[in-house]
N, C-alpha and C positions, 0 to 999 in steps of 0.2 A: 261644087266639085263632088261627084259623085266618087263613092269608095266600092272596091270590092269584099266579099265577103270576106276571104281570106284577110286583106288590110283590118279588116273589121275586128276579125278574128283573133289577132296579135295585138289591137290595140283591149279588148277585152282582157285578154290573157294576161299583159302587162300589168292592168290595173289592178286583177287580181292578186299576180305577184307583189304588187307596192301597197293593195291594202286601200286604194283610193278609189272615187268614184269614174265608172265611163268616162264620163264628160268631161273632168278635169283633164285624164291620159289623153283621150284625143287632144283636147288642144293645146296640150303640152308636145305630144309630138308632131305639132304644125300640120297635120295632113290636112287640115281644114282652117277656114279663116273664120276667126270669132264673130263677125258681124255675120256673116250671110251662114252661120249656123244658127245665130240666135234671131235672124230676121226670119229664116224658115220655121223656126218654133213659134216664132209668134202668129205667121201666119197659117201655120196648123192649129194654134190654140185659138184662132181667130181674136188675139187683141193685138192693140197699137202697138207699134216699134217706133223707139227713139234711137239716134243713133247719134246725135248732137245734144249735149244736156251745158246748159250754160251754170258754173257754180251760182250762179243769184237766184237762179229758179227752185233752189232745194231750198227745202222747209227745217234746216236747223241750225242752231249754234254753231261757234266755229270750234266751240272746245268739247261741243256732240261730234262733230267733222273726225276727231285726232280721236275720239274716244271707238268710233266707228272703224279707223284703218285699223286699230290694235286689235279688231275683232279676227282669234286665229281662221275663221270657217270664212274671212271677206267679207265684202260690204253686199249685202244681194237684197235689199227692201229698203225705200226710205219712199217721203212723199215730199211733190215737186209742183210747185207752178205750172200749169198749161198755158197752152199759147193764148186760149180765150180767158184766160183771168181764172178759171176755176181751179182744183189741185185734183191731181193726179198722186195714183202708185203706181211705183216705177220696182221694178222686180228684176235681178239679173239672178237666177237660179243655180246653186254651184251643181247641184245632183236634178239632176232632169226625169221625173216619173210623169210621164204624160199619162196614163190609169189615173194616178192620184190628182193631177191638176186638173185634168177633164170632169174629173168628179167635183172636185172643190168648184170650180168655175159654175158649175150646171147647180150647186148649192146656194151657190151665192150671184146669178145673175147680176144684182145692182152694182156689188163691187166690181165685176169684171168688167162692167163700162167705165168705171175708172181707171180700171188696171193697164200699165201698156208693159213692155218688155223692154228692156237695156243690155247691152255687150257687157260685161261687170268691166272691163277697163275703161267704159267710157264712163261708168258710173263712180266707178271711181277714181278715174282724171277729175271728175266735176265737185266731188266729196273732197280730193286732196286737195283741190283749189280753196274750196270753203275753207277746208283748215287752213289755210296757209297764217294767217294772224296768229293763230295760236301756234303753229308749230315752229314760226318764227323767235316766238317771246321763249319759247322753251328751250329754244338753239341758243338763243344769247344770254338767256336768262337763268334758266333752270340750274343750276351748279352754282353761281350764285346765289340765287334765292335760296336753296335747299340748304347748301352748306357754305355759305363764305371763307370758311373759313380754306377752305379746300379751290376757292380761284384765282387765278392771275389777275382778274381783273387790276387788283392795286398790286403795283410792280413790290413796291416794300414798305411796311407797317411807319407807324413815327417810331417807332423803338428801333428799328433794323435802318431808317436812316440818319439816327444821330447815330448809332454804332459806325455807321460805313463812312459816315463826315467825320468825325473823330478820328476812327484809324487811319485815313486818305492826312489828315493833316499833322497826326503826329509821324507818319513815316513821312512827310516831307522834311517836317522838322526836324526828325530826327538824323536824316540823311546829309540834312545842312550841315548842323552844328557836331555831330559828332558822327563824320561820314564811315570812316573805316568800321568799329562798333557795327553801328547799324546795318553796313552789307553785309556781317556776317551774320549777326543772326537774324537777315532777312534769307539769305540762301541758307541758314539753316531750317529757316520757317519752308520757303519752298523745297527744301531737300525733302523731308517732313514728308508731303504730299506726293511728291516724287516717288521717293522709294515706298512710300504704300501702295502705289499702282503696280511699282514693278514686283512687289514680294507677290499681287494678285495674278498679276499674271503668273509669273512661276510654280504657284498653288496650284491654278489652275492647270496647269498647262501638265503637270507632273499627271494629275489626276487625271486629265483625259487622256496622257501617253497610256496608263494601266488601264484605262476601259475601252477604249474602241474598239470599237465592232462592225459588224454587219448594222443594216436596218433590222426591225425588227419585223417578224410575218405579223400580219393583218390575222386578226380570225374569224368565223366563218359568220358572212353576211345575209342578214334574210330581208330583201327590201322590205317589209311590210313591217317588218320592227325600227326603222327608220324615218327620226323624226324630220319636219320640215327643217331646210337648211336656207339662213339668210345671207349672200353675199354681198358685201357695201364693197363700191369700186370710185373713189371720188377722183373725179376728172377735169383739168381745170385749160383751158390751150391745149388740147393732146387730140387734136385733129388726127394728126398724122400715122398714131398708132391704133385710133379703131380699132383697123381690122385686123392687126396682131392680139389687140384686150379680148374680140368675140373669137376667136376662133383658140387663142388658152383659155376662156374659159370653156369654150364646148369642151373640149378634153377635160373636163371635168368628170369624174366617176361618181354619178348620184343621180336617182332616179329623177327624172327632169318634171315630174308631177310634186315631188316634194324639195324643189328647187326654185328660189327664188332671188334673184338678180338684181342688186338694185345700180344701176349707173347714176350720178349724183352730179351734178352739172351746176355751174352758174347761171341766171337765168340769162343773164347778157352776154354769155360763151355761143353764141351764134355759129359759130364753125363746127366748136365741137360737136354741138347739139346736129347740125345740121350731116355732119358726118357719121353720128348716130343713125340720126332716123333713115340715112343712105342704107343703113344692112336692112335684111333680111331676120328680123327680130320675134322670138318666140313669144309667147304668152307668158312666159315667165322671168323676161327681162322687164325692167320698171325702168323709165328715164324718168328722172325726180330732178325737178328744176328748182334750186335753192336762190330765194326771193334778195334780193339786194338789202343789207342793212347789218350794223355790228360789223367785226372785226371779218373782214374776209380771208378766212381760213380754214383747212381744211377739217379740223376737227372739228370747226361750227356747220358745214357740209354735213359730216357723220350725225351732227346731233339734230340736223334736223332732218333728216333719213330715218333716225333708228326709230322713234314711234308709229311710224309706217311700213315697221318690220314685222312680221309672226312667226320665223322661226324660232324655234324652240335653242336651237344653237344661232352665233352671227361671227362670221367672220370676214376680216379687211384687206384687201389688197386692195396695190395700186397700180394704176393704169397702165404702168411698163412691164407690171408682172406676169409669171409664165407659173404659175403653181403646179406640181407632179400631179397627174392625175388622182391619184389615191390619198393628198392630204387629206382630204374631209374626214376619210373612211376612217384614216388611223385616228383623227382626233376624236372624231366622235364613240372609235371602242375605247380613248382612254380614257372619257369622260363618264362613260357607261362602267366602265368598272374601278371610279375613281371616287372616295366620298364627295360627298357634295360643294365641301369648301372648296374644291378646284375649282375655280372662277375663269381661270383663261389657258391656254398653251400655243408657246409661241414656237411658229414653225422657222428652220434656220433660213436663212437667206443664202443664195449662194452666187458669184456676179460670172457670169456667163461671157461675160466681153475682155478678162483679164489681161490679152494679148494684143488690144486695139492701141495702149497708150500706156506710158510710166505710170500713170496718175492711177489707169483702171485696173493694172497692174497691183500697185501698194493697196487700193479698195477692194480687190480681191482677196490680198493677204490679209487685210485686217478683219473685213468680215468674218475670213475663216477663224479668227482667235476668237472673234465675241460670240458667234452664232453656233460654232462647235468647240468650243472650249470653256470662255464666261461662264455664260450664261445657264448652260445644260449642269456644268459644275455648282451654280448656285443655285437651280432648281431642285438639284439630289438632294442637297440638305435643307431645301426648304426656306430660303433666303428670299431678299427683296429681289425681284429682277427687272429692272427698266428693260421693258417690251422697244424691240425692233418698231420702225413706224408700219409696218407691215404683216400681214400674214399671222395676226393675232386670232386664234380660236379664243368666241366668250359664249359661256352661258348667257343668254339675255337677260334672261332675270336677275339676275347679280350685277349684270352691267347697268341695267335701269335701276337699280336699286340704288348704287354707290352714284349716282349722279351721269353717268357716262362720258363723255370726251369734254375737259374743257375747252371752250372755243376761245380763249384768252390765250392759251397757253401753245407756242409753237413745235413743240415736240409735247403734243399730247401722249406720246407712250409712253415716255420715262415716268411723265406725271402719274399716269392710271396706275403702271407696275408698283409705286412707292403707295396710294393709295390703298387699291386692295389688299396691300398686306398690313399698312395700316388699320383696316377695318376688319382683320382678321380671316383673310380671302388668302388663297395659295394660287402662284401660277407654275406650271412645270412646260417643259419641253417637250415637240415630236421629231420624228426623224424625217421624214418627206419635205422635201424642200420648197422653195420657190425661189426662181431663178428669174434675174433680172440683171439689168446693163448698168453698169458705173459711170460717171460720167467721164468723158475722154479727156478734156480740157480745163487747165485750170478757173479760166473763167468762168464753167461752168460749176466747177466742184466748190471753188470759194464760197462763192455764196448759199450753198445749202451745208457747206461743213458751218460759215455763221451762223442760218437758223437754230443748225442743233445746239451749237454752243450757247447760244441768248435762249432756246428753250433750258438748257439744262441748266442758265444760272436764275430761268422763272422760276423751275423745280424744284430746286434748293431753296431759293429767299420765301416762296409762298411754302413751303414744308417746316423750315426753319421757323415760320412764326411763335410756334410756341415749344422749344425742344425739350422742356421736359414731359408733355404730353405723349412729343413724338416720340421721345426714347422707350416710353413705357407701351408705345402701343407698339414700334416695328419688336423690341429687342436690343441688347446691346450689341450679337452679331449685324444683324440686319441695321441696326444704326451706323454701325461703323462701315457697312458693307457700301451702304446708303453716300456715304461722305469721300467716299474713295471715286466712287462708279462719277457720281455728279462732281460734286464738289473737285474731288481731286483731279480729275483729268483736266476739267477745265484750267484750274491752275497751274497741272503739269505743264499746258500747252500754251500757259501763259509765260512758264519760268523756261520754257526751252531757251527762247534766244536769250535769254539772259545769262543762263548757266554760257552758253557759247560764246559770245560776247565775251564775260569774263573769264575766259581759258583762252582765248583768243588775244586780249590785250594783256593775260601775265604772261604769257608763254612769249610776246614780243618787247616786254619790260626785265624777262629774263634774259632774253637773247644780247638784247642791249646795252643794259646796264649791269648781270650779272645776277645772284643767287637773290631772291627775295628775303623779305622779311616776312618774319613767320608766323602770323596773320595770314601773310598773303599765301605760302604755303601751306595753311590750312586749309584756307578758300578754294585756290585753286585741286587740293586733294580732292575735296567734295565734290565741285562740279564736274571734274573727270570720272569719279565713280557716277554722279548719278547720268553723265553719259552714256560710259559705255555700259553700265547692269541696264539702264533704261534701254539702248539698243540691241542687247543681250537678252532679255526676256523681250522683247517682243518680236524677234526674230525665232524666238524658242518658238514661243509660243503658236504663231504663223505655223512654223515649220510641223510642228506634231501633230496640226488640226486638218493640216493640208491632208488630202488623199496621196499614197505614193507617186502618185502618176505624176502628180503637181509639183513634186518638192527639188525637179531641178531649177536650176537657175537663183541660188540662194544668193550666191554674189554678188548677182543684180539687186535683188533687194539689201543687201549690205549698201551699197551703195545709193540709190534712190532715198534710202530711209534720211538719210542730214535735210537733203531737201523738200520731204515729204513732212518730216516736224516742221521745220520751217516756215508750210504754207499753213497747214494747222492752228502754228505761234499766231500767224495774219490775220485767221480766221477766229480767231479765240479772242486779238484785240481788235477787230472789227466787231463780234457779238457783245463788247464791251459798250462800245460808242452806242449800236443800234438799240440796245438793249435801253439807254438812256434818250437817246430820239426817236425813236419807233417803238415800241417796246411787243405791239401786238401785230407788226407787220410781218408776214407771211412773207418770204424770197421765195418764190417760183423754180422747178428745176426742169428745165425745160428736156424734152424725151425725142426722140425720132423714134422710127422704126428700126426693131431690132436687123442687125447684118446677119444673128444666128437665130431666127427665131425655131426652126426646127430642132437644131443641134444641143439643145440641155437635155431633152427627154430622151435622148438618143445615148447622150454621152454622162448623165446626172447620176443620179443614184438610183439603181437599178429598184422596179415595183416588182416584191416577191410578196404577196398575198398566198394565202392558205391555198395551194391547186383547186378546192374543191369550195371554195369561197365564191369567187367574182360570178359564177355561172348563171342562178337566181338577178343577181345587181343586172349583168351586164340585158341579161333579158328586161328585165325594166326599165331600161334607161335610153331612151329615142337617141339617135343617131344625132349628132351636131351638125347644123344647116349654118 
């Protein structure tokens, strides 16, 4: 495909604004195809083109392979098997000086009859293959190996399961023989938990009524001070939303030479895969086919994607997501002027389908409490914050360092948020959203409201193994913060029907037989308070985080909220059971195509960047194809 000068001319200018080479900016802005730009340089520099490289023909190790993709500058030299039995070098060039290659070539005649030329995606398709053994062991492995102490692998220690066999059979026992006693100070053990959720919410919820605000301005961007950016997108059956994943992410605001994509697939997801390579795909999108073996989950996906990352930053979404154009921009100035223990910042999620169903309804309001109220409240002070499964900004290096995603563990964020602060790592909050669809249908929501819950009582029992270590490493806040967020919800959601249940049969033993006995008028007091303060604060809460625009129809949620615990209760003893029969199986949450895919950026929270900010960016950054 021939170019005009002027196309020439803008793709020059660009690279200059971003500070990168020619050759990378063109074929970041697609105007040309990698093959038949690096087949024409080969046959200007008069050596061989490969354009099919088989991983068995390369001449290294598999843990040379994984050590080669970490290389930031690519993979662009290695030596390979030729067809006639001899070896060759294979060369995919990132910066192209034909002056200097001309000259090296005419220096070294002999080598240049070995030398041929490669597309560097094809060389490194055939390098990521090599790796694959290795970057297999290090997905399933690696968090284990490095730190055991820190994996799901073993669901609970011998210490943590005589503890959980003991307690399981003296509250049987105790329920038998001495039943009255024992309810109550079993619902005062659950009130206990109860109301430390609800006092958090209310903490919470006061504290973000006094701060809300606007977003905050972006400040002034110079693409060429902007480091590579790594997106992970893991996708597992999501045929159907493709072409809603590429085309949020083209709305992405970042120079598309220091952007890099990775789509993270099963290798046996044949549709998805296949509905991938249906688009129209830049050079800087990667389809990474994760090899069959270990616990099929998606944090074992992430983990074996991120060695074959080079951004300098990496962050997560998932494949239904619509991220604001400008999240990168802002994490990355708050990284830039944040010290270095910030390790991650997690951007709010916000459900864009609230109006489709009851269910995506009450997943709208609860989002809103944890994603703007929670969690941004426990980032001001510097608290543990169990990460959203999404939309996590990390430093890489800090994520490779602490082990990065265990692949045991089903709600790997809670797990990484308790971690890093563990190890002495801070995560804070941004304001740019990412917007995504709730599920409409109970049969859909149950089963991924289970995962969370069986993830967050992995969280806890693998955290718990040793809690005087853990106390001294989170903090007494952060510990107690710790035991409310995991710990106690789960239990909340375990004591809801119980608490109802038992206001439900004294309120018809009073009706019947007349005034209780006062035990049971104790009982009953309790459960009613942790009723209604528990639907009281979290209808506060909901209510303050919501945007005005949002906050009619409070009623409705008064009303939804009994049956919405309810399914929760379901899902919290169903995470119980799976958690003891499956304990590392992933539940799928299956996605379609958004009904509003245009309409969050339109109607979300508005991008106000510095006026005289985007100008420099927007000129560096090719047009989304």
């Amino acid at each position: 495909m021939s170019l005009s000068y002027r196309e020439l001319l803008a793709v020059e200018q660009r690279a200059y604004l971003t500070g990168v080479s020619f050759q990378t900016e063109l074929l970041a802005s697609g105007m040309v195809d990698e093959v038949e730009l690096y087949r024409a340089l080969a046959a200007h520099l008069h050596l061989g083109f490969v354009d099919r490289l088989a991983p068995e023909q390369l001449l290294m190790r598999s843990h040379e392979a994984v050590e080669a993709l970490r290389r930031p500058d690519g993979v662009h030299t290695v030596q390979a098997l030729d067809g006639a039995g001899g070896t060759m070098v294979l060369i995919a060039p990132g910066r192209i000086d034909l002056f200097q290659m001309r000259r090296y070539l005419w220096r070294y005649p002999r080598l240049a009859e070995r030398m041929s030329i490669a597309p560097p995606s094809v060389l490194r398709r055939a390098v990521r293959e090599r790796a694959r053994n290795s970057l297999l062991r290090i997905a399933n492995g690696g968090l284990f190996e490095a730190s055991p102490r820190f994996s799901a692998r073993y669901v609970v220690t011998a210490w943590q399961g005589v503890v959980i066999g003991a307690f399981v059979a003296t509250l049987g026992l105790s329920l038998f023989l001495w039943t009255a006693p024992s309810l109550l100070i079993l619902h005062c053990f659950l009130s206990l938990a109860f109301f430390a959720c609800i006092l958090l919410r209310l903490v919470a919820g006061e504290a973000v009524r006094k701060t809300s605000g606007p977003p905050p301005l972006l400040g002034e961007i110079r693409a060429e001070e902007m480091p590579v950016y790594t997106v992970l997108v893991a996708l597992y059956k999501e045929a159907e939303i493709v072409p809603d994943l590429i085309m949020a992410l083209g709305r992405i605001v970042w120079p598309r030479s220091k952007l890099e994509i990775k789509l993270v697939c099963e290798s046996d997801d044949r549709e998805t895969l296949n509905a991938i390579r249906s688009q129209e795909l830049r050079s800087y999108i990667e389809v990474i086919e994760v090899p069959p073996g270990g616990p099929r989950t998606k944090p074992k996906a992430l983990s074996y994607a991120l060695p074959m990352s080079t951004g300098e930053f990496v962050v997560l979404f998932d494949a239904e997501d619509k991220p604001h154009p400008f999240q990168l921009v802002e994490a990355w100035q708050r990284f830039r002027q944040s010290p270095d223990d910030l390790a991650c910042l997690q951007a709010p999620l916000v459900i864009s389908n609230r109006h489709e169903s009851w269910i995506s309804n009450m997943f709208a309001f609860e989002y809103s409490a944890l994603f703007s109220g929670i969690l941004p409240w426990l980032a001001r002070r510097g608290l543990m914050l169990p990460l959203g499964g999404t939309s996590n900004h990390f430093r890489r290096a800090i994520l490779e360092r602490i082990g990065g995603w265990d692949p045991c563990n089903v709600t790997e964020d809670a797990d990484l948020g308790v971690r890093l602060a563990r190890l002495g790592y801070r995560t804070g909050t941004i304001a740019y959203p990412t917007f995504e669809d709730a599920p409409t249908r109970a049969r859909i929501w149950l089963p991924q409201r289970t995962r969370w819950f069986k993830g967050w009582a992995q969280t806890w029992l693998v955290h718990m193994r040793d809690v005087p270590r853990l106390w001294r490493e989170l903090g007494p806040t952060s510990f107690l913060v710790m035991q409310i967020l995991i710990a106690g919800m789960l239990i909340s959601a375990l004591a809801y029907p119980v608490f109802v249940l038992t206001i439900a049969g004294l309120v018809s033993s009073m009706a019947l037989d007349g005034p209780l006995p006062g035990a049971h008028n104790v009982l009953l007091a309790i459960d009613l308070i942790n009723i209604v303060f528990g639907h009281g604060a979290f209808l506060a809460l909901g209510w303050w985080t919501l945007p005005p625009t949002k906050r009619r129809g409070l009623w409705k949620h008064m009303l939804m909220m009994p049956p919405y615990w309810l399914l929760m209760s379901v899902g919290a003893w169903r995470a119980l059971w799976s958690l003891y029969r499956r304990p590392h199986h992933w539940a799928k949450t299956p996605h379609k195509p958004s009904r509003s895919a245009r309409a969050p950026l339109e109607r979300g929270i508005p991008s106000r960047p510095n006026p005289t900010a985007p100008k420099p960016l927007h000129k560096a950054v090719s047009p989304p194809r």
